[in-house]
C-alpha positions as CSV (number, residue, x, y, z in Angstrom):
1,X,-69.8,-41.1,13.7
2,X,-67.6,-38.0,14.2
3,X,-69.3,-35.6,16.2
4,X,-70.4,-32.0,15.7
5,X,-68.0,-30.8,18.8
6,X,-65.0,-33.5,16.8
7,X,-65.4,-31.6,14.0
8,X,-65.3,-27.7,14.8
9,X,-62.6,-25.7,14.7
10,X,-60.2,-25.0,17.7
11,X,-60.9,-21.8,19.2
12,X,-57.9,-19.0,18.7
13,X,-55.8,-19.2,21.5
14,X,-55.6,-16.4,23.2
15,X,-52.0,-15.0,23.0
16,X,-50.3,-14.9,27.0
17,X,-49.6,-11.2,28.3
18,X,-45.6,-11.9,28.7
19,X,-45.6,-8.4,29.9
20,X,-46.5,-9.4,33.7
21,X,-42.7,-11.7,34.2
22,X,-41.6,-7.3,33.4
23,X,-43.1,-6.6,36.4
24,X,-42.1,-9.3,38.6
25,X,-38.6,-8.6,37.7
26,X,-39.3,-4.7,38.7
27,X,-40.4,-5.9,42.1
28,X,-37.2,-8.1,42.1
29,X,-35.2,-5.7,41.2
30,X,-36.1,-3.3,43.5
31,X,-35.6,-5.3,46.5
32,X,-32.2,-6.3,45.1
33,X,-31.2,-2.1,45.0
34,X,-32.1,-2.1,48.7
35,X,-30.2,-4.7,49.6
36,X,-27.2,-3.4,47.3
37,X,-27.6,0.2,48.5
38,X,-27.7,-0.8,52.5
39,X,-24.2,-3.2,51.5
40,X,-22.5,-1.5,49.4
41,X,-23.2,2.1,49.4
42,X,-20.7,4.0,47.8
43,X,-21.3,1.7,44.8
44,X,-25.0,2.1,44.7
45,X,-24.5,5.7,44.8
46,X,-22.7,5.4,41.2
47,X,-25.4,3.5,39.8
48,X,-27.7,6.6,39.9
49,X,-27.1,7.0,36.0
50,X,-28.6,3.7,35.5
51,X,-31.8,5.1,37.2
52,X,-31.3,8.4,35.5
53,X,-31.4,7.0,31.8
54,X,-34.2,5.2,32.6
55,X,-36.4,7.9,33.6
56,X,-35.2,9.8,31.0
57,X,-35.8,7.0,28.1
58,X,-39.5,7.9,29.2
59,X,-39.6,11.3,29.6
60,X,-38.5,11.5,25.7
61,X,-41.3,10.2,24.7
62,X,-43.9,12.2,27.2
63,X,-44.0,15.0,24.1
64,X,-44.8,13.5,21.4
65,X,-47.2,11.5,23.5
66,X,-49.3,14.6,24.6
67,X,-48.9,16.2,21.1
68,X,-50.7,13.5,19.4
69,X,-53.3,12.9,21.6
70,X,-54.7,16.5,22.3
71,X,-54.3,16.8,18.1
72,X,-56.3,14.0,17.2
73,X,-58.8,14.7,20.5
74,X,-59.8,17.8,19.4
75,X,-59.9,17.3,15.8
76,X,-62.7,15.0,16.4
77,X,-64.6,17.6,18.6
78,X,-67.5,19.7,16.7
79,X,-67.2,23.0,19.1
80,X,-64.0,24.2,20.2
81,X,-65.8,25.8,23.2
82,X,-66.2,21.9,24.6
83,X,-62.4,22.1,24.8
84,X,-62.3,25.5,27.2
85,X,-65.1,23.9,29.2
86,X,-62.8,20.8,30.4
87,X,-59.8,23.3,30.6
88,X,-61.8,25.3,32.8
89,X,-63.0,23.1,35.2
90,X,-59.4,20.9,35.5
91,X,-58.0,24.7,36.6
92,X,-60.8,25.2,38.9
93,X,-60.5,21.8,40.4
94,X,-56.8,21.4,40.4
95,X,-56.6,25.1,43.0
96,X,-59.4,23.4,44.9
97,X,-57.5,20.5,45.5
98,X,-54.5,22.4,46.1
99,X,-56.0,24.4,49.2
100,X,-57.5,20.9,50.5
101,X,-54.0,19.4,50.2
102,X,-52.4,22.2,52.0
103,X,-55.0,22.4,54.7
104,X,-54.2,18.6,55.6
105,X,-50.8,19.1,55.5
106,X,-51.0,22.2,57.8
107,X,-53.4,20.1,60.2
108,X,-51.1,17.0,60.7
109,X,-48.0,19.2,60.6
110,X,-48.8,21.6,63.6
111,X,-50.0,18.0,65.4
112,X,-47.0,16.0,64.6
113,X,-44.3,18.8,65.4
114,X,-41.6,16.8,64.2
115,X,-39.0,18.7,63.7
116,X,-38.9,19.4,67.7
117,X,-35.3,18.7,69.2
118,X,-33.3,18.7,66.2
119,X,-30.0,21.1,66.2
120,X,-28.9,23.0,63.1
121,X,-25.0,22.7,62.6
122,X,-22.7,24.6,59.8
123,X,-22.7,21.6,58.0
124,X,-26.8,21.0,57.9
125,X,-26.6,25.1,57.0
126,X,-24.0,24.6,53.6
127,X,-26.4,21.8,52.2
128,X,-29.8,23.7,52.6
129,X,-28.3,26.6,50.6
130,X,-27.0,25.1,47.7
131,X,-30.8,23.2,47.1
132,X,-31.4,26.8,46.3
133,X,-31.6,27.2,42.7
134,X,-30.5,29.8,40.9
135,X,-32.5,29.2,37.7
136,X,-35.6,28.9,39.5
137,X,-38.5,31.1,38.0
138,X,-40.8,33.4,39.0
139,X,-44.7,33.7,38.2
140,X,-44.0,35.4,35.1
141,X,-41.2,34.2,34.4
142,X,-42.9,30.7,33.9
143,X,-45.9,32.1,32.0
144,X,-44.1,33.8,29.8
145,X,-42.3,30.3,29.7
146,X,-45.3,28.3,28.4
147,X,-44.9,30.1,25.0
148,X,-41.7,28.2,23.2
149,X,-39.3,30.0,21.2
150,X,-40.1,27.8,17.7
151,X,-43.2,25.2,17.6
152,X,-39.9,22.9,17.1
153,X,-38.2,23.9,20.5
154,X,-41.7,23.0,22.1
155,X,-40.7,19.2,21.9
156,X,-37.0,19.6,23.1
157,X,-37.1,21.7,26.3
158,X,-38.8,19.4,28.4
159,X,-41.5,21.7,29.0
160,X,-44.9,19.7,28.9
161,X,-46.7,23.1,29.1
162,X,-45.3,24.1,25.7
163,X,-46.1,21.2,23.9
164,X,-49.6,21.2,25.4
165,X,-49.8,25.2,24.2
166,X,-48.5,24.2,20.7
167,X,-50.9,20.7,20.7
168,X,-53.7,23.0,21.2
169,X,-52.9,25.5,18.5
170,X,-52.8,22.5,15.9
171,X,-55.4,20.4,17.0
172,X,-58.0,23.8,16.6
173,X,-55.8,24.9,13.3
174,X,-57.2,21.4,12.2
175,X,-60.5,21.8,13.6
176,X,-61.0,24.8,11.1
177,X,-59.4,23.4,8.0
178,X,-62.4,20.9,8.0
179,X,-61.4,17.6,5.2
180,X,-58.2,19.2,4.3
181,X,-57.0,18.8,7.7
182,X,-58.2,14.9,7.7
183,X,-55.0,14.0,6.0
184,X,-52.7,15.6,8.3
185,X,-54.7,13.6,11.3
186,X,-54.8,10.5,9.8
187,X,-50.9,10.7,10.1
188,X,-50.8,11.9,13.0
189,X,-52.4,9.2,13.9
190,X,-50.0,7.2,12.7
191,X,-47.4,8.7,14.5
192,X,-49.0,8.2,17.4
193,X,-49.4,4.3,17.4
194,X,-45.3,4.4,16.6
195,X,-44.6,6.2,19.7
196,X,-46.3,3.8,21.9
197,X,-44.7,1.4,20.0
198,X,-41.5,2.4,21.3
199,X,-42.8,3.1,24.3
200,X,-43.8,-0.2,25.0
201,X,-40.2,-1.5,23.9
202,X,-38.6,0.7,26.5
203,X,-40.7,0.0,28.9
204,X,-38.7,-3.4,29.1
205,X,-35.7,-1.6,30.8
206,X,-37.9,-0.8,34.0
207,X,-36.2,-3.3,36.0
208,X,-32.6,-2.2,35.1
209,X,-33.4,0.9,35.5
210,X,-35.3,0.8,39.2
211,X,-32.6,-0.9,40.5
212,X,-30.1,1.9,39.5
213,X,-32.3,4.5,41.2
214,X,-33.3,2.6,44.3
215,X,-29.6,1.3,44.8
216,X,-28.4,5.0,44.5
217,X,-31.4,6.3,47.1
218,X,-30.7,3.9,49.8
219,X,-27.0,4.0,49.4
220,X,-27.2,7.9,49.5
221,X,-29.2,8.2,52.2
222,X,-28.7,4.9,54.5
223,X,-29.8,3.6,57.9
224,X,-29.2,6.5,59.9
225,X,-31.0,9.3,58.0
226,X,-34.1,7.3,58.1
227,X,-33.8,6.5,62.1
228,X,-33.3,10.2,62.6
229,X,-35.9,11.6,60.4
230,X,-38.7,8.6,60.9
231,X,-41.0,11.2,62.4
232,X,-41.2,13.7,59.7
233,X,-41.1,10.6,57.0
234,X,-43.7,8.4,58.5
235,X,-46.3,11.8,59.3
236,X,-45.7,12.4,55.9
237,X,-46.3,8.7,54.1
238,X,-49.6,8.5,56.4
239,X,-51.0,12.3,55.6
240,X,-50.6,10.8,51.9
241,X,-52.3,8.0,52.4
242,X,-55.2,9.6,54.4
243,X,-55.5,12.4,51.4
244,X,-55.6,10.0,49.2
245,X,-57.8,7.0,50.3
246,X,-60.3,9.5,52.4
247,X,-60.3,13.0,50.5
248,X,-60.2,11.1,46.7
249,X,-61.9,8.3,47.4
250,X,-64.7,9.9,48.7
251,X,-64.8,12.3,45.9
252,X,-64.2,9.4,43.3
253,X,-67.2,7.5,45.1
254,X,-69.5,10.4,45.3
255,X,-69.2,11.5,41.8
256,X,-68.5,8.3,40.0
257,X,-69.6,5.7,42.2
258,X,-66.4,4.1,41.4
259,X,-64.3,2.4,44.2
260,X,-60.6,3.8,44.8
261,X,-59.0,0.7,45.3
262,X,-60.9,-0.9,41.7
263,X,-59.0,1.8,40.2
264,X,-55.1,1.6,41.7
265,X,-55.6,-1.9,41.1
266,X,-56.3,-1.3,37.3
267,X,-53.4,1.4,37.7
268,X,-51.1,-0.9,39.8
269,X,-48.5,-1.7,36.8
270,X,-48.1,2.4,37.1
271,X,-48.2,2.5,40.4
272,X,-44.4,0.4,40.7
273,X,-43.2,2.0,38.3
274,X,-43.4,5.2,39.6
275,X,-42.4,3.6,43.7
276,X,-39.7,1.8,41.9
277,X,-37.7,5.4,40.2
278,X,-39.7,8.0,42.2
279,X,-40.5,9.8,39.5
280,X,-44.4,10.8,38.3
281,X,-43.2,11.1,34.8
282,X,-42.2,7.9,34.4
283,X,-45.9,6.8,34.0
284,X,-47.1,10.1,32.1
285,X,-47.1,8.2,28.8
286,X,-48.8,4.9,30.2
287,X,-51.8,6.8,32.3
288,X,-52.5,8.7,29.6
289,X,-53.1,5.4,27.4
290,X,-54.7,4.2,30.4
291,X,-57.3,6.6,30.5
292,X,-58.2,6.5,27.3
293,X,-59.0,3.0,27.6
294,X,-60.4,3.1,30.6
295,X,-63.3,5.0,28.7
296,X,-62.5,9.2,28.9
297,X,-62.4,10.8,25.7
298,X,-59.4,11.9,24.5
299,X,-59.7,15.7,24.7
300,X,-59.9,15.5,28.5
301,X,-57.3,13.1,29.0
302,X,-54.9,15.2,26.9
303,X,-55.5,18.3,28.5
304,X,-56.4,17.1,32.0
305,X,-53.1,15.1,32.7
306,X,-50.3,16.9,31.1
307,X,-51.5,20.5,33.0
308,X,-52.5,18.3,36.1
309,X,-48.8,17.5,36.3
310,X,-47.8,21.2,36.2
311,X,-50.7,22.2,38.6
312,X,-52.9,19.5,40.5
313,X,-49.5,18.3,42.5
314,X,-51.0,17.8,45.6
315,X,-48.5,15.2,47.7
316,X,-46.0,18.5,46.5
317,X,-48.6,20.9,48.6
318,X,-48.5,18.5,51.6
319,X,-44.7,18.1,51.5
320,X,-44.2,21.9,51.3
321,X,-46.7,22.3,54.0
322,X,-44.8,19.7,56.9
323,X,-41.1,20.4,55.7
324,X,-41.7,24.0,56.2
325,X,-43.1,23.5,59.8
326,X,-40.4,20.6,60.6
327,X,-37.5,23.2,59.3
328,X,-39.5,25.6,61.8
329,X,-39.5,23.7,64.7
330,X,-36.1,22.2,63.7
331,X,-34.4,25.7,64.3
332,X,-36.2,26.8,67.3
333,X,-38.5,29.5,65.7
334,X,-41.8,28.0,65.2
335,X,-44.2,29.4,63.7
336,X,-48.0,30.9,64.3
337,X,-51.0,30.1,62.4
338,X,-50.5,33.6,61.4
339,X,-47.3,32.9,59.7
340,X,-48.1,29.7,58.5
341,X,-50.7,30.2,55.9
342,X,-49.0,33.0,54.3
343,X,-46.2,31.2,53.6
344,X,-48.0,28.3,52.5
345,X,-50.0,30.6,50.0
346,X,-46.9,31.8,48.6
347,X,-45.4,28.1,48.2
348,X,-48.6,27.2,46.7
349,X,-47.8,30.2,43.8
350,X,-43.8,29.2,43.8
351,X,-45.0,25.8,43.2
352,X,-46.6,26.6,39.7
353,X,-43.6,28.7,38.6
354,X,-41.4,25.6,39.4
355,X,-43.4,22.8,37.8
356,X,-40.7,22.3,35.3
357,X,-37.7,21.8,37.6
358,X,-36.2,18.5,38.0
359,X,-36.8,17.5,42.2
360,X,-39.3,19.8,42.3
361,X,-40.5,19.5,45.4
362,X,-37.1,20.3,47.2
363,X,-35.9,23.0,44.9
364,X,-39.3,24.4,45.3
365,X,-39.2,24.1,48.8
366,X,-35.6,26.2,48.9
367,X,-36.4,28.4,46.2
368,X,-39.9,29.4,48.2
369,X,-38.3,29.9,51.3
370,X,-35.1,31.6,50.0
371,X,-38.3,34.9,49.0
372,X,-40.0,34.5,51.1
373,X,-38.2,33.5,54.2
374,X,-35.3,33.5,53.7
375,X,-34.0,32.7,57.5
376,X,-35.4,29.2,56.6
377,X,-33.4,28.1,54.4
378,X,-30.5,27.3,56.8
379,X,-32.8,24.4,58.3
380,X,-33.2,22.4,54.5
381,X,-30.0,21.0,55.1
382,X,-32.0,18.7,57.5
383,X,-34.4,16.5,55.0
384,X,-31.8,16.7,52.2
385,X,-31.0,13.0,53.4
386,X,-34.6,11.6,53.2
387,X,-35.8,13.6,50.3
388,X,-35.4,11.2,47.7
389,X,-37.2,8.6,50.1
390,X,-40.5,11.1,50.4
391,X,-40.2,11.9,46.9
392,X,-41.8,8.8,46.3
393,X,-44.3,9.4,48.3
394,X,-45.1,12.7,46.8
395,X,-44.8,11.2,43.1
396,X,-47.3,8.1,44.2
397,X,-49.9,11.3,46.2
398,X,-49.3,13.2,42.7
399,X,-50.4,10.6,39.7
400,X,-53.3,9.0,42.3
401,X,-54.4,12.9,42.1
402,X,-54.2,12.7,38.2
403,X,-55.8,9.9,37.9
404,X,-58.8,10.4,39.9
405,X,-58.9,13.9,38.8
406,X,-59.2,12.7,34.6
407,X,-62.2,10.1,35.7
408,X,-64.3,13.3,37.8
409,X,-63.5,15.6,34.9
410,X,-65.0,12.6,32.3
411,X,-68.1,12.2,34.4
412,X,-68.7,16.4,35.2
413,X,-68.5,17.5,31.1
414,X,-70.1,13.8,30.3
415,X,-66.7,13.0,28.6
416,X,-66.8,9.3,29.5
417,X,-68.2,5.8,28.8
418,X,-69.4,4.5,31.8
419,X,-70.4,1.3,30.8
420,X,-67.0,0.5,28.8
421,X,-65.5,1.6,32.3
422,X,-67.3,-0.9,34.7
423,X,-66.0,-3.5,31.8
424,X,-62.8,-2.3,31.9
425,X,-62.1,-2.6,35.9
426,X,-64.0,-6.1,35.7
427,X,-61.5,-7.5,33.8
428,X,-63.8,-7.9,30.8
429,X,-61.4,-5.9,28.4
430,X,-57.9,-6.0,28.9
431,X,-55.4,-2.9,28.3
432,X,-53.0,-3.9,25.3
433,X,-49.4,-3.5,26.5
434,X,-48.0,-4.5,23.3
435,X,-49.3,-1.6,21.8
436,X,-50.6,0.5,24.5
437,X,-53.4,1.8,22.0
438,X,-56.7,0.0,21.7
439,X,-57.0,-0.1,17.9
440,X,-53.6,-1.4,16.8
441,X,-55.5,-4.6,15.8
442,X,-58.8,-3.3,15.9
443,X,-59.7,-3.9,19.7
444,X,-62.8,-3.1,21.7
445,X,-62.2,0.8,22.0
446,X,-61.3,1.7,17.7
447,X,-63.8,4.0,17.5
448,X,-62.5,5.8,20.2
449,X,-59.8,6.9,18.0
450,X,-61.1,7.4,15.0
451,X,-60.0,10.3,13.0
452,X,-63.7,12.4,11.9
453,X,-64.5,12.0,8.0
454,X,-66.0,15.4,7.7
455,X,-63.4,17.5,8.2
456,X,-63.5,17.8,11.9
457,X,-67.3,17.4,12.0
458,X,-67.7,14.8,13.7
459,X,-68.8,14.6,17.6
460,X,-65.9,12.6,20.0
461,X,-66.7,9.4,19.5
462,X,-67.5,6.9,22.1
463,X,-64.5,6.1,24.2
């Protein structure tokens, strides 16, 4: 007699995740541009390109990325005022965070004093002064900046505050044509699950290209720099770490009740990526899917990430904050408390009207001094060398910012799915990196997406 269990049929198999032998070969790879850079170091320095058009595979897709979520976000939001709301309170929190991540920096610097002992030569002197760019803007210079010279332009100047101005403009435009806008949404929608698409194939040249870029930063920079300037690197790594694991996780706790570490590890795919080519935008695309699957509406991911990476850059503040006091000390004229938070507040401005400049955190750095003290800028000749090294550091401080920042901003305007988020850092439903969307196949989160039937009446849906 066959039996009932004989008879039933086999369960689906559940198709393997080959994405995770990507990330093994990053790690890999990585290691294997250390040990090519400390070798051979005039040939890891030319395989910087490699690195380059990596990073830059990425960043092509970061507009059209943040275009089509903020459309579709808002066009399935009822009052446009819900939108200002979460726009005001990311601004509010990102300058609160700001001051907190200068005031650590200024603490640990002033403690540290590691730029003590250090001589300036002619040399040190040539190579602070040409960090100092010439096409850095102003305040208004960069305001002015946001607005794009076509809606066209928007999505070819690299400007992620443009396309987040121009995203805005359509997604309310849509809002107010009511059902003759749900065409226009529907394929935009489309659109959308294409460019994660491609995304997602790109995304398989991660390991080529982080071991262009960590081959060129070790090769550039070598033993030597690092012995020299271990002070000033270490002091920084650890005032990261503390402003991240102490000052965010105790927000993230308080607020969410959520645990730090449950989160990086849900984040940890981004997390190498971004250690493994220093760059922030590298991940831009992938935390914004994240986030959305994690369980925060769309509207306040798509405006709380892309202007969080303009204005919530707070391992930037605490670089700023210890390279000016190490260039300081470096040169002999250290400075008072008095002379330090001026400064600071005026790096904190320059730092907005340089968001869009590639290395912004050195070119900031120079272009801030070169205003404001000018004297200063003979001494950035000194961390040149190790730049690129704390650059990671600053791009890992910046996205952990991000990311905690898009989960507080959820749970403060009631913009997230608390439930779906326990399930989500439990394992119990598993991002989709095929696809990086949750309702290519009609997964777990497809209502999140869902483009409103009534012309835009429709309330965000569940994430």
């Amino acid at each position: 007699m066959t039996s009932a269990a004989d008879t039933a049929p086999a369960a689906p198999k559940a198709k393997r995740d080959r994405t995770h032998y990507l990330y093994i070969a990053v790690i890999i790879a990585v290691a294997a541009g250390i040990a090519v850079g400390l070798a051979a170091p005039d040939f890891a320095v030319g395989l910087k390109p490699i690195g380059t058009g990596f990073v830059n595979l990425i960043k092509m897709m970061i507009s059209p990325i943040i275009f089509c979520t903020i459309v579709l976000g808002i066009g399935s939001v009822r009052k446009a005022a819900k939108v200002g709301a979460v726009g005001g309170i990311a601004m509010g929190y990102f300058m609160v965070m700001s001051f907190v991540a200068l005031g650590i920096g200024l603490v640990v610097g002033n403690i540290l004093e590691p730029g003590t002992g250090l001589a300036v030569t002619d040399a040190i002197k040539d190579a602070g002064h040409a960090q100092v760019d010439a096409e850095a803007k102003d305040t208004t210079e960069f305001l002015l900046g946001i607005i794009p010279t076509t809606i066209v332009s928007a999505f070819t100047n690299e400007s992620v505050l443009q396309t987040l101005l121009i995203a805005l403009l359509a997604g309310f435009a849509l809002q107010g044509m009511g059902s003759a806008g749900q065409p226009i949404l529907r394929g935009i929608e489309h659109i959308q699950r294409l460019v994660f698409r491609i995304l997602a194939m790109v995304m398989w040249a991660a390991p080529i290209g982080a071991f262009g870029a960590i081959a060129a930063v070790t090769g550039s920079a070598g033993l030597d720099a690092l012995k020299s300037l271990a002070v000033l690197m270490l002091g920084f790594y650890v005032t990261c770490f503390l402003f991240v694991f102490i000052v965010l996780g105790i927000l993230l706790r308080v607020f969410t009740g959520l645990n730090i570490l449950t989160l990086f590890k849900y984040l940890g795919r981004e997390f190498l990526l971004i250690l493994s080519t220093s760059s922030s935008e590298s991940a831009l695309p992938r935390l914004i899917a994240k986030m959305e699957h994690l369980g925060v509406s769309k509207p306040v991911v798509g405006i709380t990430v892309p202007t969080g990476y303009s204005f919530n850059l707070d391992g930037t503040m605490i670089y700023m904050t210890m390279a000016s006091l190490f260039i300081a000390d470096a040169m002999g004229t250290p400075m008072s408390i008095g002379e330090q938070i001026p400064l600071l507040l005026f790096l904190l401005i320059a730092s907005k009207g340089a968001a869009g400049v590639t290395g912004a955190g050195l070119a900031t750095l120079a272009g801030g001094l070169q205003s404001h003290k000018p004297a200063m800028v003979d001494g950035i000749g000194l961390i040149v060398g190790i730049d690129r090294f704390m650059s990671e550091a600053r791009a890992l401080t910046n996205f952990a910012g991000n990311a905690v920042a898009t989960v507080l901003i959820g749970t403060w305007t009631k913009e997230i799915d608390k439930e779906r988020v326990n399930q989500v850092l439990a394992g119990q439903l598993p991002f989709d990196e095929k696809t990086l969307l949750d309702d290519a196949h009609g997964g777990p989160a497809e209502d999140h997406v869902e483009v409103p039937e009534q012309g835009g009446e429709k309330e965000l849906a569940k994430a």
